[in-house]
C-alpha positions as CSV (number, residue, x, y, z in Angstrom):
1,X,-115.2,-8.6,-56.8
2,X,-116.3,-9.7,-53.7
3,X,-114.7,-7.7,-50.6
4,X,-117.2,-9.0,-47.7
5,X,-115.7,-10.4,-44.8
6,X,-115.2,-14.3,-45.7
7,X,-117.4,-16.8,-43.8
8,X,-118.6,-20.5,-44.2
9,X,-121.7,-19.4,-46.4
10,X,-119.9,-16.7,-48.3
11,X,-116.7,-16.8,-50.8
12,X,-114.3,-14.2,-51.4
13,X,-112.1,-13.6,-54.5
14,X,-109.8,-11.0,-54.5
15,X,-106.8,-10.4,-57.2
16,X,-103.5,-8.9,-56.7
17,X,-104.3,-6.4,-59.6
18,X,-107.1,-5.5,-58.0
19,X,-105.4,-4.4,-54.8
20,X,-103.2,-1.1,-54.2
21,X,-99.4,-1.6,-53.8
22,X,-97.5,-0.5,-51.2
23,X,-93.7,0.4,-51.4
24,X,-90.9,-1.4,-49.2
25,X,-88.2,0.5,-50.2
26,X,-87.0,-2.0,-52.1
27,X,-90.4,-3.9,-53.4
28,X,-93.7,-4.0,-53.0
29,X,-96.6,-5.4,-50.7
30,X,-100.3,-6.3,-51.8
31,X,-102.7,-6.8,-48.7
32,X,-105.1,-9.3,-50.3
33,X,-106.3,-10.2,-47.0
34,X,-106.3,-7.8,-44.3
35,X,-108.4,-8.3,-40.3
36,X,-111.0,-6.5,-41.3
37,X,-111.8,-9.4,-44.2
38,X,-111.0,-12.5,-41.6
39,X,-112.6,-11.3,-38.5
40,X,-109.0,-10.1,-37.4
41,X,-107.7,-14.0,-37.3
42,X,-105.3,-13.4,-39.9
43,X,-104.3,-11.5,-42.8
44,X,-102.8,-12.6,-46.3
45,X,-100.0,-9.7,-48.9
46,X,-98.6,-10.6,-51.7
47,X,-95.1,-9.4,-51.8
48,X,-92.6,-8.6,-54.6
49,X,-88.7,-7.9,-53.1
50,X,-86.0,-6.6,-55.3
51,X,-82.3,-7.3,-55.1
52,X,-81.0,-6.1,-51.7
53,X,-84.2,-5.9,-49.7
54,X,-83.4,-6.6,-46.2
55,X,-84.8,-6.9,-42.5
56,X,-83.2,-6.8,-39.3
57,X,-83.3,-10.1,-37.3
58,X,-86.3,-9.2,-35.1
59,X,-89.4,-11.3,-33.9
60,X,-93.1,-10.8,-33.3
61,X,-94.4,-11.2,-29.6
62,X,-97.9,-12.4,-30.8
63,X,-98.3,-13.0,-33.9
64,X,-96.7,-16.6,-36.3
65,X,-95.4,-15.7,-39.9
66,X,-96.0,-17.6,-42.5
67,X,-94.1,-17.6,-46.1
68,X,-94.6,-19.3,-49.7
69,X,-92.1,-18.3,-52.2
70,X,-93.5,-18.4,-55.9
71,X,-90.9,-17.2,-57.7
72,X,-87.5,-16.9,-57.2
73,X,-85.3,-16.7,-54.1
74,X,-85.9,-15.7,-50.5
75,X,-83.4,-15.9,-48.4
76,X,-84.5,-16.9,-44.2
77,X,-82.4,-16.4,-40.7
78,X,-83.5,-18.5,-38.5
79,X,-81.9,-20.9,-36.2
80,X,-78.7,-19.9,-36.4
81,X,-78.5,-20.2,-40.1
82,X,-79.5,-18.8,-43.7
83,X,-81.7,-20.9,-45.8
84,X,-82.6,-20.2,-49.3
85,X,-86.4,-21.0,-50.4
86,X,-86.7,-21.3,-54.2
87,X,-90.3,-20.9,-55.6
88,X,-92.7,-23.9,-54.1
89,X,-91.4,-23.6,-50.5
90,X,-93.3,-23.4,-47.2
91,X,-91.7,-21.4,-44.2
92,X,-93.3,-21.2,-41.1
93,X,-91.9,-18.6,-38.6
94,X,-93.3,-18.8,-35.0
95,X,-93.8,-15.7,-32.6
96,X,-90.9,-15.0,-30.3
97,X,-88.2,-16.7,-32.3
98,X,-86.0,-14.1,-33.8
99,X,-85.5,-13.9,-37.9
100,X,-85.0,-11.9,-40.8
101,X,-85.2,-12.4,-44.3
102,X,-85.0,-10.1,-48.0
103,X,-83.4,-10.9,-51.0
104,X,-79.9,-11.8,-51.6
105,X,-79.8,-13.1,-55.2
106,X,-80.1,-10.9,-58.3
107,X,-83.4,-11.4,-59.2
108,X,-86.7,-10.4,-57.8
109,X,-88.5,-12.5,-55.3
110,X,-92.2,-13.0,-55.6
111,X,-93.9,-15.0,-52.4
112,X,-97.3,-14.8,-50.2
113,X,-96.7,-13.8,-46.6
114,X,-99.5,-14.7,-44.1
115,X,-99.6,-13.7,-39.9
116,X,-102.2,-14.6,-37.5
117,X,-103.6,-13.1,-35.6
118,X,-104.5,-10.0,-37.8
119,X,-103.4,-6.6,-37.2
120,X,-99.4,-6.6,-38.7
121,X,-100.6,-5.9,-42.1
122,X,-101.2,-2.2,-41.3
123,X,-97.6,-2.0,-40.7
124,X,-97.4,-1.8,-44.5
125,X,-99.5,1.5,-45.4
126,X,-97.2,3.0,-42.8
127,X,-93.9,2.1,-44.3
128,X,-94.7,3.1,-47.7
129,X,-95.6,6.1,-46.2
130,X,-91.3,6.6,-44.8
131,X,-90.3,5.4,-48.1
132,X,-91.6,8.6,-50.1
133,X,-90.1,10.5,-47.1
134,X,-86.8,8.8,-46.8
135,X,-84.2,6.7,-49.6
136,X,-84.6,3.1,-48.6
137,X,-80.7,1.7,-47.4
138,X,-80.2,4.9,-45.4
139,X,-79.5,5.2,-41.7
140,X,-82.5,7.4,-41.5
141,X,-85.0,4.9,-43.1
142,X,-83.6,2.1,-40.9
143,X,-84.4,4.1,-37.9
144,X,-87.7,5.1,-38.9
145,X,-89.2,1.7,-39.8
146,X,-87.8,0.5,-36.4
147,X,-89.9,2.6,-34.9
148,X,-92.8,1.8,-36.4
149,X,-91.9,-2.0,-36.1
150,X,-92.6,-1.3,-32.5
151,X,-96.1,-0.3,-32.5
152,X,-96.7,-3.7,-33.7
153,X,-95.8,-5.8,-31.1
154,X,-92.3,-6.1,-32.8
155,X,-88.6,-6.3,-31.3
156,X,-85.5,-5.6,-33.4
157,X,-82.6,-8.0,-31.9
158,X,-79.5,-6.4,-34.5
159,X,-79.2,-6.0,-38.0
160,X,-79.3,-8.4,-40.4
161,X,-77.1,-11.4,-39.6
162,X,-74.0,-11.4,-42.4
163,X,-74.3,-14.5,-44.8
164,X,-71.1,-16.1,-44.8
């Protein structure tokens, strides 16, 4: 496998199996791409979210999100509304607008999630860290990842808006 940063003259392949997974709580993240690979312009996980994974509505002061659901449901705020993404659809979430997303169905969701510029993706090391030290859907574990949240250039707005 091929792990060198990626340029014009040089490809890089790099499989999900190959990568270590990090807990959410309630799923899992890959970092397939991570700043160090893409000259910190962007990075690139692989995430799997199980029933009831949840964010707050927060946004991201300098960094655009972007999603691609492969399998199953993932459910976005933004705009005011929820929308539901089944497997094949593109979201892009621009810094400074406030969203939040997780899984409301009963079934996994499997999608890629992408931010430039680069530097977000060590967020993840860091929460799988809380979630051996504290159950995920707990008061505690809420608190604690809202924290961290904030040392990446992160605002929480409330919790997650209620689907109706």
């Amino acid at each position: 496998m091929n792990t060198a940063a990626p340029s014009a003259t040089q490809p890089l392949i790099v499989r999900t199996q190959d990568v270590a997974g990090f807990s959410q709580g309630l799923g899992e993240v890959r970092i397939l791409i991570d700043g160090a690979k893409s000259q910190n312009e962007w990075w690139l996980v692989h995430c799997e979210e199980l029933p009831g994974f949840m964010t707050t509505l927060h946004f991201h002061h300098d960094m655009d999100e972007y999603v691609y659901v492969l399998d199953g449901v993932l459910s976005i705020f933004t705009g005011g509304q929820w929308h539901d993404l089944s497997a094949g659809t593109f979201a892009f979430l621009p810094k400074g607008i406030p969203h939040a997303q997780g899984n409301t169905s009963s079934s996994p969701v499997r999608f890629l999630g992408s931010g430039s510029p680069a530097g977000f993706e060590r967020f993840f090391p860091e929460l799988d860290q809380l979630a051996k030290r504290v159950p995920a859907n707990t008061p505690e574990f809420g608190k604690e990842a809202a924290k961290l949240l904030s040392q990446y250039a992160t605002t929480i707005v409330a919790p997650p808006p209620r689907r109706q």
